[in-house]
VOPAMI-539665 format. One record per residue (C-alpha): x, y, z. Coordinates in steps of 0.001 Angstrom, whole numbers, plus 500000, padded with zeros to 6 digits. Example, Ala and Ser with C-alpha at 12.3 -4.5 7.8 and 13.67 -1.06 7.14 Angstrom:
REM VOPAMI-539665
512300495500507800513670498940507140
END
This chain:
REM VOPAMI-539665
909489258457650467909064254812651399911532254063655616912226250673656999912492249942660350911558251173663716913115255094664588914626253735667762916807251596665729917330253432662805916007253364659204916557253083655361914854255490653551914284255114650007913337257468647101912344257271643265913994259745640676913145258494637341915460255375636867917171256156640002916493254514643364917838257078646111918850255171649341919222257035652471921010256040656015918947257884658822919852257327662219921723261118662638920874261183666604923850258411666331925695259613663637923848256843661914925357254419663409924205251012662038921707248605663949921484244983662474917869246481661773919092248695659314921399246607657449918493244622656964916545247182655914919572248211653407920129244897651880915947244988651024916476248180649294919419246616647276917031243821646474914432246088645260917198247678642968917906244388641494914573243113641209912598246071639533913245246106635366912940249739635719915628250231638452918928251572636423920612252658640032921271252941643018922714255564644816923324255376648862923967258569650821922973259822654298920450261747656459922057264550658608925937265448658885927358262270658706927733258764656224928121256391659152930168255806661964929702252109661213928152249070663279926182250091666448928715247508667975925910246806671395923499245567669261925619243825666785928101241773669236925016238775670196924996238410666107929256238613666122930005235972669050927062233324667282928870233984663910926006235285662703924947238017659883921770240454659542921107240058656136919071236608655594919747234502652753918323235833649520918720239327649438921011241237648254924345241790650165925069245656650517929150244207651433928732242609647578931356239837648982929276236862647443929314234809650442927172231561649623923329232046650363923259235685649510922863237422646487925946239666644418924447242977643299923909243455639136923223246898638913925543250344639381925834251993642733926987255233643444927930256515646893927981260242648771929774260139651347930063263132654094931625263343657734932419260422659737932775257742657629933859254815659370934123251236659373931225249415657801930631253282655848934236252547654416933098248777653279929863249990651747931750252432649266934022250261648521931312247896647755929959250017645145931154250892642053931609255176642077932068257239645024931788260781645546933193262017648897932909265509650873936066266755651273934808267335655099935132263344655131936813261490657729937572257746657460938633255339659975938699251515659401939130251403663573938313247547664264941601247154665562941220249076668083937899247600669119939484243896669601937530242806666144938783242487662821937456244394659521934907241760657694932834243629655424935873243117652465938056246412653680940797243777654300940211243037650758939278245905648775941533248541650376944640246578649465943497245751645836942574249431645338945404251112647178948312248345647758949182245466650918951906248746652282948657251769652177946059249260653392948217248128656370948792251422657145945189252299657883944298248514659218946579247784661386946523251591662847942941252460662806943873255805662340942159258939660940942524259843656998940842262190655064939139263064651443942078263960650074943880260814651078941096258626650098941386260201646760944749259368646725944403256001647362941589255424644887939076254468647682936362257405646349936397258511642465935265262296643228936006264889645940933731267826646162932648270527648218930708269510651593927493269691650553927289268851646824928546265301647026924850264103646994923854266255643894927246264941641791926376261280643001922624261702641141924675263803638066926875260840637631923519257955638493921502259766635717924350259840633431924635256138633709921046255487633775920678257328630300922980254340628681921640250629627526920826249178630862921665245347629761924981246942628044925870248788631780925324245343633877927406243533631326930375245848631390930135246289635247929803242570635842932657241899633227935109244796634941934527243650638430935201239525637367938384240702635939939086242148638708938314239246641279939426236856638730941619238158636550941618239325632846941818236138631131938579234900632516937199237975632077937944237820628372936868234489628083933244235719627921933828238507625654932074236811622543929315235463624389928269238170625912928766240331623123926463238090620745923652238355623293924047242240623644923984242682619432921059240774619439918944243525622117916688245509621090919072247950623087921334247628620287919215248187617614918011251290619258921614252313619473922368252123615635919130253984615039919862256892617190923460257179615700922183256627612129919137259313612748921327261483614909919707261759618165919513260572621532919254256906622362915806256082624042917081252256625680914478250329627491916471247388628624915179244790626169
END
């Protein structure tokens, strides 16, 4: 197991299993509270994701009893009042908001989340792409009440997933919800058990990493630009992108295996 950063302020730990890069928040002692240290460390580990052909996906979870209960706001307010962010240019941003200078994430992420799960832990999930919560979860997106404002895209996210009248709610409250809400307002995909939400996060990230990895980046990348800009642009690329898949090696694989009757063996090509 490969950490980032110092112990004092935190760390990312990171883990290989098979196709599956295993991401881990570990600052428990502060309910891992985030240092800009960490986020640092965390938008490296997305890069890695990215950058390695034989990275399929990412799943982010957390050391000890709790996700996050978000920034580590001490050590973050110097960056806030200079309008500045922790994550340089170039890497990958773990908030996937596609500010200019940073990189957008390509590849799946799934998320266990578990406790406290606050603020920047609600803007990572909702960053991803699958989440899997606890149903010992408790969310609050509690900026208000902190004199800031939510900028890691829950002003964004929470009303496209949930509606303007159920994101408001929680916003402009900063109250406490929990897994069963969430559920209900299509913030997480899966509630489970306290204590299995890590080992149904790497069911569902082996699942996806057994498909055609260039086929999985395509439909993820096409779902989330109809999504941010709507279905007609999405569509617009349909026969492009198709072409290039049909031409993979991917996709010849994939009439093999259903001619010969067995299991697709893809290798991203």
């Amino acid at each position: 197991m490969n950490t980032a950063t110092s112990s004092d302020e935190g760390r990312i730990s990171t883990e290989l299993r098979g196709h599956v890069l295993l991401i881990g928040i570990h600052r428990p002692a502060k309910r891992n509270g985030f240092t800009p240290a960490m986020l640092h460390a965390l938008a490296e580990a997305y890069t890695r994701l990215d950058d390695e052909p034989a990275l399929r996906v990412g799943v982010l979870h957390a050391h000890g009893e709790h996700f996050t209960a978000g920034l580590d706001l001490p050590s973050f307010a110097p960056l806030m009042q200079r309008g500045e962010y922790a994550v340089p240019h170039g890497l990958v941003d773990p908030l996937n908001l596609g500010d200019a200078g940073w990189r957008r994430r390509t590849k799946p992420m799934v998320v266990a989340v578990k406790g406290i799960t606050y603020t920047l832990g609600i803007e990572l999930m909702l960053a991803a792409d699958i989440v899997v919560a606890a149903d010992n979860c408790r969310f609050s997106q509690l900026e208000v009440q902190r004199g800031i404002m939510a900028t890691g895209g829950a002003t964004l996210r929470m009303a496209e997933r949930a509606g303007l009248g159920n994101a408001l709610l929680h916003l402009l409250t900063g109250d406490q919800f929990d897994s069963a809400e969430a559920l209900r307002l299509n913030f997480v995909q899966r509630v489970v058990p306290a204590g299995t939400e890590l080992d149904e996060a790497l069911r569902i990230a082996d699942a996806i990493a057994q498909q055609a990895p260039l086929a999985v980046v395509a439909t993820r990348l096409n779902a989330l630009k109809a999504v941010e800009q709507g279905p007609l642009v999405a569509m617009a690329e349909f026969d492009a992108v198709q072409q290039r898949l049909a031409n993979s090696e991917d996709a010849r694989e994939g009439v093999a295996s259903f001619k010969e009757k067995r299991v697709a063996v893809f290798k991203g090509r």
